[in-house]
FIVO-466704 format. One record per residue (C-alpha): residue in three letters; x, y, z. Coordinates in steps of 0.5 Angstrom, whole numbers, plus 500, padded with zeros to 3 digits. Layout:
ALAXYZ
...
//
This chain:
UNK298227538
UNK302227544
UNK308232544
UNK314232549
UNK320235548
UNK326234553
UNK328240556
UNK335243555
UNK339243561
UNK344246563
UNK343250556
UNK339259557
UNK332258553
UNK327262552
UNK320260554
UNK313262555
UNK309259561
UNK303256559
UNK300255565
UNK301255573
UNK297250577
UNK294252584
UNK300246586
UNK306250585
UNK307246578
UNK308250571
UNK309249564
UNK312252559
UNK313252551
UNK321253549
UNK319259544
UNK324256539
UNK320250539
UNK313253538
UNK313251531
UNK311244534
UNK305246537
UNK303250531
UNK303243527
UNK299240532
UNK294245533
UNK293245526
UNK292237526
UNK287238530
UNK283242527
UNK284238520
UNK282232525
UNK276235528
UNK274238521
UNK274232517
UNK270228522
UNK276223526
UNK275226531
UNK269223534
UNK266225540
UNK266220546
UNK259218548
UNK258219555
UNK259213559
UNK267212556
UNK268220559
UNK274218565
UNK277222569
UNK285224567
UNK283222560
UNK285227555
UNK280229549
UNK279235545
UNK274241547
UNK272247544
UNK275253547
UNK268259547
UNK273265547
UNK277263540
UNK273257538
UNK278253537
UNK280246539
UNK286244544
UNK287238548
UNK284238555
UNK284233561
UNK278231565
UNK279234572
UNK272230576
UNK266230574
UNK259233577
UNK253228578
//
């Protein structure tokens, strides 16, 4: 479910920045590739629904792991990172 482009340097794209960590990293979607993440985005929502997605049980939670959350605002699903944990 991974999705890697390589970027195109030396070449003017236009991107959107997706998300700017408090590290100074950010991360960008090259528009014209948008198509891609709609596709993934629509795979997960088919995995989730017809139950291949299964939810982890707790002990095979780790952290740096990716799994899919429900997003409250939109009640979607997106590929998140387990950042720690709280005991």
């Amino acid at each position: 479910m991974a999705l890697q482009v390589n970027f195109p340097f030396g070449k003017l794209v236009s991107v959107f920045v997706t998300h700017v960590e408090a590290s100074c990293n950010f991360f960008v979607q090259i528009n014209s590739e948008a198509g891609k993440l709609d596709a993934l985005m629509e795979e997960i929502e088919r995995d989730v629904l017809s139950g291949r997605a299964r939810a982890p049980n707790a002990v095979e939670i780790m952290v740096g792991s990716i799994y899919l959350a429900q997003y409250q605002e939109d009640s979607r699903w997106y590929r998140s990172r387990v950042l720690g944990v709280n005991i």
